[in-house]
C-alpha positions in Angstrom: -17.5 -4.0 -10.9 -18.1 -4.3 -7.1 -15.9 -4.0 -4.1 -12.3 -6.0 -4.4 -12.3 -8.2 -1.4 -9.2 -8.4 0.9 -6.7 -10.4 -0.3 -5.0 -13.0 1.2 -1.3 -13.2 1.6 -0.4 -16.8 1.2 -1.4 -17.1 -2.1 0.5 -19.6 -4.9 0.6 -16.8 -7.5 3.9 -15.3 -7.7 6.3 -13.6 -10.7 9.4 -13.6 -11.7 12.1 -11.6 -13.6 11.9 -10.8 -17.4 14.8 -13.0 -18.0 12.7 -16.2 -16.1 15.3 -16.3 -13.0 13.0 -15.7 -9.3 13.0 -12.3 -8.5 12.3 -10.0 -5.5 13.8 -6.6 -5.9 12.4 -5.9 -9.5 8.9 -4.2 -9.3 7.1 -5.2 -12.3 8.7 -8.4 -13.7 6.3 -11.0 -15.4 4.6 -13.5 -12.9 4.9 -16.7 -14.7 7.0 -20.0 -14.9 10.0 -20.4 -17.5 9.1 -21.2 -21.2 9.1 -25.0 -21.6 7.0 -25.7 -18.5 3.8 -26.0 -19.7 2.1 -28.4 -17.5 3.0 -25.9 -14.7 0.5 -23.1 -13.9 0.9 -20.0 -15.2 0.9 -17.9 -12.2 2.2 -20.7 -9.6 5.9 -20.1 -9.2 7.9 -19.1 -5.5 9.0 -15.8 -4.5 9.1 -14.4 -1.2 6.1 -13.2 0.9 6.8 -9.4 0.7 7.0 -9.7 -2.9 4.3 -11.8 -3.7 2.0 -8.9 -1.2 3.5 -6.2 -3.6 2.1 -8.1 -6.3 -0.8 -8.5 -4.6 -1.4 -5.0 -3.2 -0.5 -3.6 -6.2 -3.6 -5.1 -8.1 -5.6 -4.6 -5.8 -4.9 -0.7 -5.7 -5.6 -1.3 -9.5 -8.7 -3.0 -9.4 -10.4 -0.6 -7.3 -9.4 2.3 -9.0 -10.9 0.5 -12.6 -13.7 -0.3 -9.9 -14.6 3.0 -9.1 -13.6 2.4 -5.4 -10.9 4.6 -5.1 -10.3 7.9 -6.7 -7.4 8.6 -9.0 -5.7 10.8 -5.9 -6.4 8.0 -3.3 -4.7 5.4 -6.1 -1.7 7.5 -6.4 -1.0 7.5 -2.9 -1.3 4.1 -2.4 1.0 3.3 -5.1 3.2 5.8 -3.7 3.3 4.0 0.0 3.5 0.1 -2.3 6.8 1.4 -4.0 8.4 3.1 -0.8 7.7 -0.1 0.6 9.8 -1.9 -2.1 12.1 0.5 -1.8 12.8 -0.2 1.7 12.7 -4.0 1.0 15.4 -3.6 -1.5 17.9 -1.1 1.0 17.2 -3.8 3.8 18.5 -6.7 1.8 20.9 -5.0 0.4 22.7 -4.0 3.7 21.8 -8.0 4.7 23.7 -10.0 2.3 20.7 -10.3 0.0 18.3 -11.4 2.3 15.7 -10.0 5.3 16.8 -10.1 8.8 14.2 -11.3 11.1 13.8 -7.5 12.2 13.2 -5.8 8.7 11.8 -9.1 7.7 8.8 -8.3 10.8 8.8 -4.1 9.9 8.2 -4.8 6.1 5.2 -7.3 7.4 4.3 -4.2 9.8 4.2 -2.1 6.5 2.1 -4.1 4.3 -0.3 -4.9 7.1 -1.0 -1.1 7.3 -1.3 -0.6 3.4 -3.7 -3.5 3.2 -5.7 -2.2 5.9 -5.8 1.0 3.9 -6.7 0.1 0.4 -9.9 -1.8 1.9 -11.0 1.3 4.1 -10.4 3.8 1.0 -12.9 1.3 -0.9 -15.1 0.9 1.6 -15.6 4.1 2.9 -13.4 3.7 6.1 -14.7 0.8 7.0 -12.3 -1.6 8.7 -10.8 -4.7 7.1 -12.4 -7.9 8.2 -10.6 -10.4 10.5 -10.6 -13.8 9.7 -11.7 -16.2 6.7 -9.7 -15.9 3.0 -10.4 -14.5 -0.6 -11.4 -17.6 -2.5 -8.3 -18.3 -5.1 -9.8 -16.8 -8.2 -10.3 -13.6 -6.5 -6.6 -13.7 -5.5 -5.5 -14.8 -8.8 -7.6 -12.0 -9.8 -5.5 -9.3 -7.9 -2.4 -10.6 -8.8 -3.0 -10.6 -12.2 -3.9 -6.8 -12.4 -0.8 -6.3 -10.4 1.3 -8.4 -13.0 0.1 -6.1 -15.2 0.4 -3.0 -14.4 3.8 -3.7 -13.0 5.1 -4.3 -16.0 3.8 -1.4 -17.4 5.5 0.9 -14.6 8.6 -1.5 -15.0 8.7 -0.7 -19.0 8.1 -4.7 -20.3 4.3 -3.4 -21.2 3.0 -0.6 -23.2 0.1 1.2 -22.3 -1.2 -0.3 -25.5 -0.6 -3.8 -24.4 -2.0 -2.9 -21.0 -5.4 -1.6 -21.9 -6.7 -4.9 -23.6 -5.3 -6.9 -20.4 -6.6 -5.3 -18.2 -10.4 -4.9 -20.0 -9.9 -8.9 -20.1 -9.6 -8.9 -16.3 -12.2 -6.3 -16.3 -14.4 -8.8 -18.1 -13.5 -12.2 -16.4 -14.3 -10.2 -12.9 -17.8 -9.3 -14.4 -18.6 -12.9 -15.4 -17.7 -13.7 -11.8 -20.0 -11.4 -10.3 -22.9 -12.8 -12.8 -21.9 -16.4 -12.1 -22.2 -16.0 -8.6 -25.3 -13.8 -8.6 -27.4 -16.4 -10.5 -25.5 -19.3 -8.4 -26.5 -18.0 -4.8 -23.7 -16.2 -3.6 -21.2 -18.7 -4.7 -19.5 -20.4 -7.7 -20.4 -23.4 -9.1 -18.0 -25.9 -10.1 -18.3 -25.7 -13.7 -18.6 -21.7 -13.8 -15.1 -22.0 -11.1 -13.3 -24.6 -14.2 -14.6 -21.9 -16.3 -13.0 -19.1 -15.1 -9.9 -20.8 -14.3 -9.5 -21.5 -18.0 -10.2 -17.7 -18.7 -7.7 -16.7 -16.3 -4.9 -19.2 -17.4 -5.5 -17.3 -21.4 -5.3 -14.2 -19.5 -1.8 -15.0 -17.5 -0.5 -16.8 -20.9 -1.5 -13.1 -22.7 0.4 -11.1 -20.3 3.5 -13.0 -20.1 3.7 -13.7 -24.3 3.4 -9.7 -24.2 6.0 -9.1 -21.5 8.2 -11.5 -23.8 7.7 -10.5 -27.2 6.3 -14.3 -27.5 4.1 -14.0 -30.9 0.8 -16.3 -31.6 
């Protein structure tokens, strides 16, 4: 698996709690609309920005470490920094009436910044995280997924049983990516993108049946 590329932050994926309400002080809660919305995308409902980035971060940390990026020591203290960081989002609204001040609001920001900056120099060697341009949306969708995931696992709504095979089928669709854009000249083409969208819309369906106890 190669190199997870920076992630963008203003992506439409987001989650939301187990019991289908928006959520942002939950780590681990399902990212996916309320049953009954089909027509809706699977990973396209609002939460805030800092929780949408702990999303976010959080598979990215995941992906490189199934990558080979990162080692298992470097992963755990990344994790370590993503869930202090929650933990001061979660003090700062709670002494705010539920919400960010503009002040914590611009710290928390400060925060994720630095972490993001440090996952992509831990997988690439120290390098510095490139300025400028976006992660194309399946590769964001990618990351959020793999933080969906193993979210819920930490949060309790997964097994590690029901992790494993999730996270081999991201494992899989991000191999498929790199072969479709290998023998497409660097890029996607549009029926390999409609492709993996499909693939990733089974994927995002699979974790939130198995977050929910949905059956087949």
């Amino acid at each position: 698996m190669n190199p997870i590329s920076p992630v963008i932050h203003n992506a439409t994926d987001a989650y939301v709690s187990k019991a289908g309400s928006p959520s942002t002080t939950t780590a681990g809660t399902a990212a996916t609309p309320k049953p009954g919305t089909p027509s809706e995308p699977a990973d396209s409902v609002q939460i805030s920005p800092e929780a949408q980035r702990q999303v976010l971060e959080a598979g990215r940390i995941a992906l490189n470490r199934m990558a080979g990026n990162i080692t298992a020591d470097q992963a755990s203290e990344l994790s370590g920094q993503l869930a202090s960081i929650h933990k001061e989002i979660v003090a700062d609204k709670a002494n705010n009436g539920g919400t960010l001040s503009d002040a914590d609001a611009q710290a928390i920001n400060q925060l994720q910044v630095e972490l993001s900056q440090q996952i992509y120099g831990d997988a690439h060697n120290g390098a510095p995280m490139p300025t400028g341009g976006a992660a194309p949306g399946y590769a964001v969708r990618e990351a959020f997924q793999g933080g969906r995931i193993v979210l819920n696992e930490k949060a309790g709504n997964l097994t590690s049983a029901q992790a494993k095979p999730l996270l081999s089928q991201l494992s899989s669709i991000h191999q498929q990516i790199v072969a479709d854009k290998q023998a497409n000249g660097g890029t996607l083409s549009p029926g390999d993108a409609q492709t993996i969208s499909q693939l990733q819309d089974q994927l995002s369906k699979q974790i939130y049946d198995a977050v929910h106890d949905v059956s087949a």
